[in-house]
N, C-alpha and C positions, 0 to 999 in steps of 0.2 A: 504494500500500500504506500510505505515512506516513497519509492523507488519511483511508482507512478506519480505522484504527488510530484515530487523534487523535477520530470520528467515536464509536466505541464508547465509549471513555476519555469522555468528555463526557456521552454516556448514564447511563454508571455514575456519574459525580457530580452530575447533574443530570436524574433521571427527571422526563420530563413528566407521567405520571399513572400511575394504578393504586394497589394499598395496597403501605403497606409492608410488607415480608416479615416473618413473626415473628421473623427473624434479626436484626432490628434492634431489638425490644425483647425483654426478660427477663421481664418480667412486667407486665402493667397490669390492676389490680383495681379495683372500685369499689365501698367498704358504708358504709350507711347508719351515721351517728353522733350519735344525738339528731338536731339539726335539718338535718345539712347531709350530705352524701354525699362523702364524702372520695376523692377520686382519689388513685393511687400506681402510678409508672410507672417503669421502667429501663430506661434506653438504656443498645443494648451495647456496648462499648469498641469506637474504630474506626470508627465511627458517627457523623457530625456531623451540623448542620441548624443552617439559619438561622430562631430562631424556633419557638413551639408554640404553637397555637390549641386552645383544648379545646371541641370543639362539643356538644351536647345535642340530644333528639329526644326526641318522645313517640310517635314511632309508624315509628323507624328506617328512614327513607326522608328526611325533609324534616329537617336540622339547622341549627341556628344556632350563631355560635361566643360563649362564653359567657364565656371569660376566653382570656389568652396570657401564654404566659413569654416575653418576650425576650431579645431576643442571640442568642447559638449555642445550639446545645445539643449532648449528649451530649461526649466526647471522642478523641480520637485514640489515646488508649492505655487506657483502664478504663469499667466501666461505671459510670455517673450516674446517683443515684435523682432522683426530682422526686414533688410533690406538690401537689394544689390541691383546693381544698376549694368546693363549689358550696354556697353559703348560700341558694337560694333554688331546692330542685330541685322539680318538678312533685309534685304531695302527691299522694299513694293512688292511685299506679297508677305502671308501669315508666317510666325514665328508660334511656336510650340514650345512650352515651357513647362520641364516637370522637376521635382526637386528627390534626391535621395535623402533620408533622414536617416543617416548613420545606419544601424541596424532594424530601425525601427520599419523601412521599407521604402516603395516609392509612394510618392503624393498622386494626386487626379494631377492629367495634362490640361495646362489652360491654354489659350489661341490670343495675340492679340497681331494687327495685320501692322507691319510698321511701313510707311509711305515714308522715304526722301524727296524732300522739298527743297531741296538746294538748285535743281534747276526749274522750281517756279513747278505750274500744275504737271499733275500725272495721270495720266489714264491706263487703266487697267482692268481686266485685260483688253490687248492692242496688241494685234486686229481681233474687231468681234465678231463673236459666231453666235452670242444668242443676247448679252447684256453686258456691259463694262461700267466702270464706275471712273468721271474726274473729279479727281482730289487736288486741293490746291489750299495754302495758307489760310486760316480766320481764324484763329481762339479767339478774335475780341465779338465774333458775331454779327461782324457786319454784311448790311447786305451786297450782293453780287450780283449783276446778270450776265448768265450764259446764253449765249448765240451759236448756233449751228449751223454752218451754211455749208450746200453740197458745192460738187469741183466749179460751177457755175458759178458760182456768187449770190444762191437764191438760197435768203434766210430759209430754213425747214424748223430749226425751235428754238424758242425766246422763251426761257423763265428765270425768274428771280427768285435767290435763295439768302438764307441765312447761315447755312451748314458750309461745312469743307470739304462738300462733297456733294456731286449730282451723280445719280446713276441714268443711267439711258437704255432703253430697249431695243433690240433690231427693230420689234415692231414697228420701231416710229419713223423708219427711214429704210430707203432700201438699202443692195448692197454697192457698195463704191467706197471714195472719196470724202472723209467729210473735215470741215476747218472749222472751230471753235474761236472765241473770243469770250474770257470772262470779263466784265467790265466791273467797274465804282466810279460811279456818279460820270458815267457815260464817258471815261477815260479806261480804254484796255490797259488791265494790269496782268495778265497773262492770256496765251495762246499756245494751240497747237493742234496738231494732225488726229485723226480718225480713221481705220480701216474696215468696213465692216466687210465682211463676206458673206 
């Protein structure tokens, strides 16, 4: 009985595999911040681990580990925030983020998509085959209009947004050619190309 006892008891402190339960973290977010993707995670009180690896994927199957905190982690009596920041996350398209907790196992994978805005808007995906999304500067919320115009010159859609981001349908055009212009207060602040097929 002592033998199976001591047997479980060892389990529970030293899981072989599988993730860790979300009883062991409070929260783990991941948003983009100008250039880099800020991770922010809370281990729950009561919850130890030797060690956290924070690993990355671009396509949440195949990860690498990308930075680690060491020593212990979390506490015996309160919950621990931690934070790390990935300076160099996969540009214009989703990043995958999952966390080792020392022994304790891995965490749930979070998704967040990071856009580089260094050269003004982005669209993606380009060329489209059924929907793409332009992304372009605003944290302050201001408004914008986008313009669409095919290889002609002939406006095909005008709307006005407040986001950092319009998505587009094929529906709404066919396939070809198409040129953008975001504007503010009727001054283009960015432009650029469309493929649809």
């Amino acid at each position: 009985m002592l033998k199976w006892f001591l047997i479980i008891w060892l389990l529970m402190l030293f899981p072989t595999s599988g993730s860790a339960q979300s009883e062991f973290l409070h929260q783990f977010t991941a948003i983009q911040n100008e250039t880099t993707v800020h991770l922010s995670f809370t281990i729950a009180g009561g919850v130890t681990c030797l060690g956290t690896d924070i690993e990355r994927s671009s396509d949440s199957a195949h990860f690498s580990t990308i930075g680690t905190i060491a020593g212990v982690c979390g506490s015996s009596s309160e919950d621990v925030e931690y934070s790390f920041d990935d300076t160099k996350p996969l540009a214009n398209q989703n990043n995958y983020y999952r966390l080792l907790l020392g022994q304790v196992g891995y965490t749930e994978t979070i998704k967040v998509q990071f856009i580089d805005y260094s050269s003004g808007a982005v669209v993606y995906p380009n060329p489209v085959t059924d929907q793409t999304t332009i992304f372009f500067p605003n944290s302050k919320k201001e408004f914008f209009r986008l313009k669409l115009f095919d290889a002609a010159g002939i406006l095909k859609v005008s709307l006005q947004t407040e986001n950092a981001s319009v998505d587009l349908n094929r529906g709404i055009v066919g396939a070809g050619i198409y040129f953008f212009t975001i504007e503010k207060n009727s001054v283009t602040i960015y432009k650029g190309k469309i493929a649809v097929l």
